[in-house]
C-alpha positions as a Python dict, from the first residue, in 0.01 Angstrom:
ca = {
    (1, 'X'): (0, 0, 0),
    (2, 'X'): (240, -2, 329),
    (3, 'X'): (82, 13, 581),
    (4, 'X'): (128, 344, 786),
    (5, 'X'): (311, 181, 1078),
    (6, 'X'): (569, 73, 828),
    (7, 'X'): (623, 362, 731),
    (8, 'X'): (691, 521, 1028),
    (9, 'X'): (937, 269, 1146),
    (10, 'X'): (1142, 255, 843),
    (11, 'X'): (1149, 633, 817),
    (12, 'X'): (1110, 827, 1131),
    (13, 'X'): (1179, 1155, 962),
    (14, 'X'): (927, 1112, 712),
    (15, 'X'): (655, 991, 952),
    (16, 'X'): (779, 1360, 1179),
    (17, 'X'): (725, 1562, 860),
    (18, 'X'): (336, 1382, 791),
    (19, 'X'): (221, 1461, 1179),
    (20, 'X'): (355, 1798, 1125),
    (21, 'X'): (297, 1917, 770),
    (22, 'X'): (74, 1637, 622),
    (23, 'X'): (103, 1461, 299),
    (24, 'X'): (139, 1810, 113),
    (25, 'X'): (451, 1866, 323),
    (26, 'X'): (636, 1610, 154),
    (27, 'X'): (793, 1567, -238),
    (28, 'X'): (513, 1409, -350),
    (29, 'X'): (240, 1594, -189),
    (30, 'X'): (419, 1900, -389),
    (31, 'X'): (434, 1721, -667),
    (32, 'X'): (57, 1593, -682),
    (33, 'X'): (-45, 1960, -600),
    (34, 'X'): (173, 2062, -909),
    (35, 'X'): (-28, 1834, -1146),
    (36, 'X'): (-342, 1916, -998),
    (37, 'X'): (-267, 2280, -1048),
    (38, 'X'): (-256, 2386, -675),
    (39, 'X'): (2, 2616, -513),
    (40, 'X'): (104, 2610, -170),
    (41, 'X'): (-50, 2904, 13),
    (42, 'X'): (153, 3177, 188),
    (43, 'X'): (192, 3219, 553),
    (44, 'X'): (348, 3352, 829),
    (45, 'X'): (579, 3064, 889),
    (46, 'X'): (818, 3172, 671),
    (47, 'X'): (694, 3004, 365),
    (48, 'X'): (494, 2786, 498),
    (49, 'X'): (187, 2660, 327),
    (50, 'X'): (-136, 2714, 499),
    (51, 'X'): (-358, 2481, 222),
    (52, 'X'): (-331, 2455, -139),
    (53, 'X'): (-459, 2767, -367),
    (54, 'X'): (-660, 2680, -698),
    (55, 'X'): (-524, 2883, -999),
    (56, 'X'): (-779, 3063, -1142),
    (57, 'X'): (-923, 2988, -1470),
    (58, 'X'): (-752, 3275, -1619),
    (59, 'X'): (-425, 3146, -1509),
    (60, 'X'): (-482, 2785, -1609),
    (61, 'X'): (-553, 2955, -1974),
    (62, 'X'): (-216, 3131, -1951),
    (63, 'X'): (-6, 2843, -1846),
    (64, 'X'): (-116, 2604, -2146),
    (65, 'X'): (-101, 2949, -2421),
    (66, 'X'): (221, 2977, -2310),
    (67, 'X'): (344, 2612, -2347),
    (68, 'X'): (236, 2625, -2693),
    (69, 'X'): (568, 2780, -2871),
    (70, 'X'): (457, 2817, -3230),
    (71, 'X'): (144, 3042, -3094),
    (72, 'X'): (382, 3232, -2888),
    (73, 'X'): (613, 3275, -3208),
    (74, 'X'): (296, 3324, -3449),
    (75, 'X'): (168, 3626, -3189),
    (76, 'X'): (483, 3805, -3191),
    (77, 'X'): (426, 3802, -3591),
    (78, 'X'): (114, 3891, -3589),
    (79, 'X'): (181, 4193, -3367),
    (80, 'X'): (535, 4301, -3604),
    (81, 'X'): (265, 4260, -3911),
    (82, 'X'): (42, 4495, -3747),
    (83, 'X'): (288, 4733, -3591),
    (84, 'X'): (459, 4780, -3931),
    (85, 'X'): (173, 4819, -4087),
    (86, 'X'): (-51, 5031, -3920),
    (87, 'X'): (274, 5243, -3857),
    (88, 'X'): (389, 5251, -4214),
    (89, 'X'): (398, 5615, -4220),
    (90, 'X'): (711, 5567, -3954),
    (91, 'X'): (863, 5258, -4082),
    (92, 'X'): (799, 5282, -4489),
    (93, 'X'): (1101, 5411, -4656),
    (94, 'X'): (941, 5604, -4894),
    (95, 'X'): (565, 5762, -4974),
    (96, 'X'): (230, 5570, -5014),
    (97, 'X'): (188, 5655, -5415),
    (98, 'X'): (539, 5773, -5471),
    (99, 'X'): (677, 5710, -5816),
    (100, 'X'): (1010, 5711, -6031),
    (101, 'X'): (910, 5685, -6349),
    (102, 'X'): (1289, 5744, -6485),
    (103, 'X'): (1379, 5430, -6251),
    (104, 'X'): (1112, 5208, -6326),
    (105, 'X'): (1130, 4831, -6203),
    (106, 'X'): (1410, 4749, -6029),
    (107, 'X'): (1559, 4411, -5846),
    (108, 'X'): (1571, 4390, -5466),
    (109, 'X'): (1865, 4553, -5367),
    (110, 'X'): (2024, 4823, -5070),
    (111, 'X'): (1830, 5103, -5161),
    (112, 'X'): (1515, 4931, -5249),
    (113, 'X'): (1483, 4620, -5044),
    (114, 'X'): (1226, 4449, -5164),
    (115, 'X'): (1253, 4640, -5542),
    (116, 'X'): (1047, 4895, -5761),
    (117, 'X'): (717, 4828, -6009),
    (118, 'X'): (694, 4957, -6347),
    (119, 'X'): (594, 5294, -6204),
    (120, 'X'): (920, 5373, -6013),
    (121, 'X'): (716, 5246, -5673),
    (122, 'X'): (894, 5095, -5392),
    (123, 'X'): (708, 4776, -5310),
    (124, 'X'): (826, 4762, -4947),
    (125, 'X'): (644, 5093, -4895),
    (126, 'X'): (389, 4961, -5048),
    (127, 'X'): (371, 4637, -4925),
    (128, 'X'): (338, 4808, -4566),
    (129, 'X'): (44, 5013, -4696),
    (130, 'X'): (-144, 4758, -4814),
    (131, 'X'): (-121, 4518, -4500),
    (132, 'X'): (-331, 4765, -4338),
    (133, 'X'): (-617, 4741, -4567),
    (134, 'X'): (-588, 4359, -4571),
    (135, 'X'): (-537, 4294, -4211),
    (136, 'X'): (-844, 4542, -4183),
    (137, 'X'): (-1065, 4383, -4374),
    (138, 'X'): (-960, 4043, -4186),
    (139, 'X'): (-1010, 4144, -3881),
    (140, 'X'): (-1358, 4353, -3937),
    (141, 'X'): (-1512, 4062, -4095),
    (142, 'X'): (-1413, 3832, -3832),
    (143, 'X'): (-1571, 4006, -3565),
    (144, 'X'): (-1887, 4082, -3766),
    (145, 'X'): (-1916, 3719, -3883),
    (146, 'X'): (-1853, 3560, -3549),
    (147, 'X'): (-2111, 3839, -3377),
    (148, 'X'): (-2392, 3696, -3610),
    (149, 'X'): (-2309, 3372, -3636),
    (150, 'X'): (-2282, 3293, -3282),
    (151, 'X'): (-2624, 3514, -3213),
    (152, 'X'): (-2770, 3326, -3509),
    (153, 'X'): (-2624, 3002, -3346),
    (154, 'X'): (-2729, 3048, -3000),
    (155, 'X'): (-3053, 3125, -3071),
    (156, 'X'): (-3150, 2841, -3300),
    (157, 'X'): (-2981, 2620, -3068),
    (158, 'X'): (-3153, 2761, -2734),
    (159, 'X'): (-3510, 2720, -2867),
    (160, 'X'): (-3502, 2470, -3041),
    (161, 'X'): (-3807, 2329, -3313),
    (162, 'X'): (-3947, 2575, -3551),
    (163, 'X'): (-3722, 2886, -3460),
    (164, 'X'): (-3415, 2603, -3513),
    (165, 'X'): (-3574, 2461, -3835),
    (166, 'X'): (-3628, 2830, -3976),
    (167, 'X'): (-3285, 2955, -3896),
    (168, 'X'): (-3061, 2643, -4009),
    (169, 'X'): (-3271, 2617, -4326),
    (170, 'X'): (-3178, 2982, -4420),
    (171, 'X'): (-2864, 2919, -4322),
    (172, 'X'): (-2842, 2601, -4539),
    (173, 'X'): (-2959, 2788, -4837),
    (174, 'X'): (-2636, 3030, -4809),
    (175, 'X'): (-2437, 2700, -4808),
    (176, 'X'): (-2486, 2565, -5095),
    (177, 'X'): (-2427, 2868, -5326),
    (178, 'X'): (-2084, 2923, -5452),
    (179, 'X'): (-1906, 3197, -5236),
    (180, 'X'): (-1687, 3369, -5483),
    (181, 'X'): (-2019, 3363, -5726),
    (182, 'X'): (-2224, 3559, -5419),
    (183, 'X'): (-1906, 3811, -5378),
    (184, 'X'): (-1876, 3877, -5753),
    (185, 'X'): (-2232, 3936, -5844),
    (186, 'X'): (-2292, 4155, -5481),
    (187, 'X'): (-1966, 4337, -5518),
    (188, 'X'): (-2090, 4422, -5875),
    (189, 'X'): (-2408, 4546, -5806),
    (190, 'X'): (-2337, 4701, -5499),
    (191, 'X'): (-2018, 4880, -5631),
    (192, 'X'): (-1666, 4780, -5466),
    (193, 'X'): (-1599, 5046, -5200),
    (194, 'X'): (-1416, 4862, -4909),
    (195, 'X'): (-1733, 4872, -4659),
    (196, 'X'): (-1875, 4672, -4919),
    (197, 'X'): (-1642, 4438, -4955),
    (198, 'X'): (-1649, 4402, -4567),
    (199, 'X'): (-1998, 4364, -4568),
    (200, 'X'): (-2019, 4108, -4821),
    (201, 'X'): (-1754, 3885, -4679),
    (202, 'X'): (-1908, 3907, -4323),
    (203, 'X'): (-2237, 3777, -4486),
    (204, 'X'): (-2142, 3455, -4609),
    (205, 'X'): (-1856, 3376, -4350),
    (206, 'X'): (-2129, 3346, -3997),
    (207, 'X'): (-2281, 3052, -4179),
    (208, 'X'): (-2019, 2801, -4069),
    (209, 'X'): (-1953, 3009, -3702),
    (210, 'X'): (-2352, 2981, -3688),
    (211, 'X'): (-2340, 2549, -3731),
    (212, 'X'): (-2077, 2513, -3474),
    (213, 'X'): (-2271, 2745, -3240),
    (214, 'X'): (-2570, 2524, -3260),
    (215, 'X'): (-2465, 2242, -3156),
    (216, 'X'): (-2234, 2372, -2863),
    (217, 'X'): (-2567, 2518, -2699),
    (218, 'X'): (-2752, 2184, -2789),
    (219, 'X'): (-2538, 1981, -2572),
    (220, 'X'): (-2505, 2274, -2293),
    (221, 'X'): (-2888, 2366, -2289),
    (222, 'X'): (-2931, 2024, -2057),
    (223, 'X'): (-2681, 2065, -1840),
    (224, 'X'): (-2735, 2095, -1465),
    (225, 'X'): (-2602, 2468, -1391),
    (226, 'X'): (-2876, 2580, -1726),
    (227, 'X'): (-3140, 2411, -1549),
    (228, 'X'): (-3095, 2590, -1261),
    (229, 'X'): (-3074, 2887, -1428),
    (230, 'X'): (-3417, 2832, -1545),
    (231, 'X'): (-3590, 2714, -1255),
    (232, 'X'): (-3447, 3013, -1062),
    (233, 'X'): (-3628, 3201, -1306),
    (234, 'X'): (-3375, 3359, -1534),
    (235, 'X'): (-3482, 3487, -1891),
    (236, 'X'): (-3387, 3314, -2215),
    (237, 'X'): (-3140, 3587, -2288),
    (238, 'X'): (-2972, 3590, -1948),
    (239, 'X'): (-2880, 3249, -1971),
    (240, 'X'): (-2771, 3203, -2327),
    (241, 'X'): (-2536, 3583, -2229),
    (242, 'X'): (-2443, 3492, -1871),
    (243, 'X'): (-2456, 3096, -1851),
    (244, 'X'): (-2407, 2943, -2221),
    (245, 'X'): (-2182, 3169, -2428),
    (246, 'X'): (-1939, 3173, -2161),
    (247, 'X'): (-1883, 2840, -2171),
    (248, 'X'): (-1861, 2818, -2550),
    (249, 'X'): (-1566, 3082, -2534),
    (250, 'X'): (-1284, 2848, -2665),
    (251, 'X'): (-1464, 2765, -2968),
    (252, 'X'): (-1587, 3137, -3053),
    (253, 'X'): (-1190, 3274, -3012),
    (254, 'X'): (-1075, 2949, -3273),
    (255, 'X'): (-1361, 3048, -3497),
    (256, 'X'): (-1291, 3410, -3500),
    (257, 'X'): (-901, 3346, -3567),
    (258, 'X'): (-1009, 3125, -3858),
    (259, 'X'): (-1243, 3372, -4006),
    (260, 'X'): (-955, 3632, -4011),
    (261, 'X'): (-725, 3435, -4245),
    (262, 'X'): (-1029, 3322, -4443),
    (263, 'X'): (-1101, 3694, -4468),
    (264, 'X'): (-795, 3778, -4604),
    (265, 'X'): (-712, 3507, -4839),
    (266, 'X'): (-1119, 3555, -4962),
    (267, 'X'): (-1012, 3935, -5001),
    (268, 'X'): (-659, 3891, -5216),
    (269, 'X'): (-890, 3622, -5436),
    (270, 'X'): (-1133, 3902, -5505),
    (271, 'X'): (-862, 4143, -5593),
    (272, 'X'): (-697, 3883, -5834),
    (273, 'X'): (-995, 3843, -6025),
    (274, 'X'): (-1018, 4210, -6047),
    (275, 'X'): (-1383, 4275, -5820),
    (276, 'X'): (-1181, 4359, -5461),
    (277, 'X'): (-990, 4676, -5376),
    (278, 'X'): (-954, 4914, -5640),
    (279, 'X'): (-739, 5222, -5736),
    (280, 'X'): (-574, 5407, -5568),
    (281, 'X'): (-619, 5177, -5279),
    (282, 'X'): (-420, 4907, -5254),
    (283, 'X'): (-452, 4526, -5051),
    (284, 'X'): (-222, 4268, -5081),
    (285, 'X'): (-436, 4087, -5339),
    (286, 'X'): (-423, 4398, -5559),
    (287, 'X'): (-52, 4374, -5563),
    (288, 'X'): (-81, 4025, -5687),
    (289, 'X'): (-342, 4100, -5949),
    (290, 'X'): (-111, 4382, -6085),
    (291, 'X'): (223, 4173, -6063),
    (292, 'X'): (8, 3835, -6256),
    (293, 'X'): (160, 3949, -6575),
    (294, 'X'): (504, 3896, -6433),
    (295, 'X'): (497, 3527, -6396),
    (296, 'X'): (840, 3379, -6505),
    (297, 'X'): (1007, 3669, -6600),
    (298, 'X'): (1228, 3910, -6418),
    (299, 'X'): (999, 4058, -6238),
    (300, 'X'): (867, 3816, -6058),
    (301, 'X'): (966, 3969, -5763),
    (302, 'X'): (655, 4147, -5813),
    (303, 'X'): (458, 3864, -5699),
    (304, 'X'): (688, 3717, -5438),
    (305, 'X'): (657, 3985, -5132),
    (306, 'X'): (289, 3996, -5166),
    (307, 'X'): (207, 3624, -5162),
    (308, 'X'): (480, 3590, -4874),
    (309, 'X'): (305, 3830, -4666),
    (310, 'X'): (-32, 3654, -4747),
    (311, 'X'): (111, 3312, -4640),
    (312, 'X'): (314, 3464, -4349),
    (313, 'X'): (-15, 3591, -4182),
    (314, 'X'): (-247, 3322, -4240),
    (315, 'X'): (4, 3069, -4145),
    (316, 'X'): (48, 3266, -3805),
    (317, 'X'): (-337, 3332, -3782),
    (318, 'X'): (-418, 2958, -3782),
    (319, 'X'): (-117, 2897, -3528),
    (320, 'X'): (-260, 3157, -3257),
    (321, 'X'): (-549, 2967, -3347),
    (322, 'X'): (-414, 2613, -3260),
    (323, 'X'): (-316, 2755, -2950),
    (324, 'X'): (-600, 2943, -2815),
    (325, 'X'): (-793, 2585, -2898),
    (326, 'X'): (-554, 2418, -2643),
    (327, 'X'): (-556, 2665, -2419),
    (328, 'X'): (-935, 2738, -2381),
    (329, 'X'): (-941, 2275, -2343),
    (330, 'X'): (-849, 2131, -2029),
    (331, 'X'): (-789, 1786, -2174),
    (332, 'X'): (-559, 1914, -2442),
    (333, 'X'): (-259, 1785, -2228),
    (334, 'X'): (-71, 2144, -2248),
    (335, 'X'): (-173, 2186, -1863),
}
């Protein structure tokens, strides 16, 4: 290192500006501060910095979101998918059940962009429609599943021996039973009505949300700021709601983006194999089981916009996921 003397004689003006500003004052103070994720602080000097300010945590989140671009892209998607959607009855050209029978199917063309069924229906219309039962269903199960799972989770975790044992053997005995098997037999003695469905899929999706939970609150339960917690006398459920699951954030937003695409592709599987939505409602599996006939032929069409839109949102689910992940990690290296 040169020795401070040295420095001053070789560059008077930078020894002025370290009396008078100190080591933040100069290029690489700034820069240091940048990386550290500091900003100058105002003041009345006309700019000048009075000490660095930590960003919040909130803003350290938001800085590394918005350096990932494909979760940036995959959100605006999301939010069109939903928009048209949900808004259908603005944006659909033409009614939810409408039909042509004299017109029957029809290519893509100008007047029906993404082209007619047997029934005279035009499958943009109805392609709208039906996003809002799948991205419903998605969504609802999600938050359901992630609610249990990280309840079931955090309590296992937090105490530990029998109540741990008891819990992850119940949950282990969901895990090894086929899911689709559990859907088709529950959805067939239950009946099919889309709260069922919900329901269903919410029950065996908190299994794997409940795992990961576990062993987050394994590791944190020993930390310093937890022990504290106890000693200062705070109840179990104050510190796995105030001191735990707060810290275990990142992972619950990745797992609850997951559990929405899972929901959704579990949902259009269902409807293929006929025990999902059913008549007159429509999903975007439904439109896939109807169209399976179609494979190869001219109509294939049929089958295209569906599975798109299937792909389309999963792919962007699992993106905002990616980037929620990186931004909710400090050492992702998007800071």
């Amino acid at each position: 290192m040169i020795p401070e003397e040295e420095i001053r004689r070789t560059d008077p003006d930078l020894s002025r500006r370290m009396d008078t500003g100190g080591i933040i004052g100069t290029g690489l103070g700034a820069q240091a501060g940048v990386e550290l994720g500091l900003e100058p602080g105002g003041g009345s000097g006309g700019g000048s910095g009075t000490g660095p300010v930590a960003r919040s945590q909130w803003q350290l989140f938001r800085r590394r979101f918005l350096r990932h671009r494909m979760a940036l892209i995959s959100l605006v998607v999301l939010a069109l998918l939903i928009v048209g959607c949900f808004g259908a009855t603005f944006f659909a050209p033409y009614s939810k059940n409408g039909q042509d029978l004299l017109l029957g199917p029809v290519s893509p063309n100008g007047t029906h962009w993404f082209g007619t069924d047997e029934l005279g229906r035009d499958q943009l219309s109805r392609l709208l429609y039906a996003g809002q039962l799948s991205i419903e269903i998605g969504i609802t199960v999600a938050l359901l599943s992630t609610i249990l799972g990280t309840a079931m989770g955090a309590i296992a975790g937090y105490f530990g021996r029998t109540t741990d044992q008891a819990l992850m053997r119940f949950t282990d005995l969901f895990l090894i039973v086929p899911d689709i098997a559990i859907l088709a037999l529950a959805l067939a003695y239950f009946g099919q009505a889309n709260i069922t469905i919900i329901l269903v899929l919410a029950g065996i999706f908190w299994m794997g949300i409940a795992r990961v939970m576990r062993g987050q609150v394994l590791s944190l339960k020993e930390k310093e700021f937890v022990e504290a917690a106890r000693a200062a006398g705070a109840s179990p459920l104050r510190i796995i709601t105030r001191h735990i699951l707060p810290n275990t954030i990142g992972t619950i937003m990745v797992d609850a983006t997951l559990a929405v695409a899972a929901a959704i592709i579990t949902e259009s599987t269902l409807s293929f194999l006929g025990f999902g939505v059913q008549p007159p409602n429509t999903s975007w599996g439904k439109m896939l089981s109807d169209a399976e006939g179609y494979v190869g032929t001219s109509k294939a069409y049929l089958l295209y916009f569906p599975g798109f839109a299937i792909l389309l949102t999963v792919l962007a689910v699992n993106f905002v996921g990616d980037g929620l992940r990186d931004a909710f990690d400090p050492q992702s290296g998007r800071g």
